[in-house]
N, C-alpha and C positions, 0 to 999 in steps of 0.2 A: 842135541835133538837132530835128526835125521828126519830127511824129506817126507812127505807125505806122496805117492806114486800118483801122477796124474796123465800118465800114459807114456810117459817117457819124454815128451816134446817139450815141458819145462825146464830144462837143466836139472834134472835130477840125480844124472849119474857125477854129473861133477859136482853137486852137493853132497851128495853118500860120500864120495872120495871127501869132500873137503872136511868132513865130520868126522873122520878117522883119522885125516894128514893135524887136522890143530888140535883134536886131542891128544894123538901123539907128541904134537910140540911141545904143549902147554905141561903134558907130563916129564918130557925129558928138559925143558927151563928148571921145572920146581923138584928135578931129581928124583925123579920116581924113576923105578927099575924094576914093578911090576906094574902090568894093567890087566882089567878085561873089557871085554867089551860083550852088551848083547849083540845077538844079530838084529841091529837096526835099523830100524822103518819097514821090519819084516810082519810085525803081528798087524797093528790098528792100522797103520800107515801104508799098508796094501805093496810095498815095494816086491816084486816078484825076486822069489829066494834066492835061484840061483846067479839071476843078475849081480843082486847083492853081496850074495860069499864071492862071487870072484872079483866086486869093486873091493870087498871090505879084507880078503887076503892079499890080493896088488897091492893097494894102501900099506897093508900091514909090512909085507916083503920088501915093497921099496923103503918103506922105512928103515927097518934092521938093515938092510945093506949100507944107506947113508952113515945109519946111529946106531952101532952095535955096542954103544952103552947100556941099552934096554937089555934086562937078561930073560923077562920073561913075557910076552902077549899073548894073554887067555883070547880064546873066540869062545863067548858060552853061547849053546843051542838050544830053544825051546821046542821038545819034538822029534822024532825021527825024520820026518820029510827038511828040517831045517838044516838037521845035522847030516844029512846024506848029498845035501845041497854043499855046507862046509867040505865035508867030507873032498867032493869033486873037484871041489875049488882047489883046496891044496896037493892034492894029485896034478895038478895042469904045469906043466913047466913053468921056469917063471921068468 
């Protein structure tokens, strides 16, 4: 479960990272070498999208660089505006 947006002055951005980084863990402990994820805390949870695609592809890319045991991390989008949001994220250097 990923934060719920409350203006940003909670620690919110390093909860969205940290929701990505122990999933990530918990799947490469238990030998997984696919995931997905939604984009989360993005519908109810109010977290502004593109904040989010660029915590939740960091998260993703630092990971694979560490653990290139993962062969595959899906990012599913609900939406064009979400998916245009991903979109940018992964265009941005890294």
């Amino acid at each position: 479960v990923g934060p719920i947006w409350r203006g940003g002055s909670h620690g919110e951005p390093e909860l969205l990272a940290s929701a990505y980084r122990e999933s990530l863990r918990l799947a490469m402990a238990h030998g997984v070498r696919t995931i997905a994820f939604p984009a989360i805390s993005c519908g109810v949870y109010g977290y502004p999208v593109g904040e989010a695609a660029s915590i939740a592809v960091g998260e993703v890319r630092s990971f694979l660089q560490s653990e290139p045991v993962m062969e595959r991390v899906i990012l599913t989008c609900f939406g064009q505006t979400v998916l245009d949001a991903y979109l940018r994220a992964v265009a941005q250097p890294a």
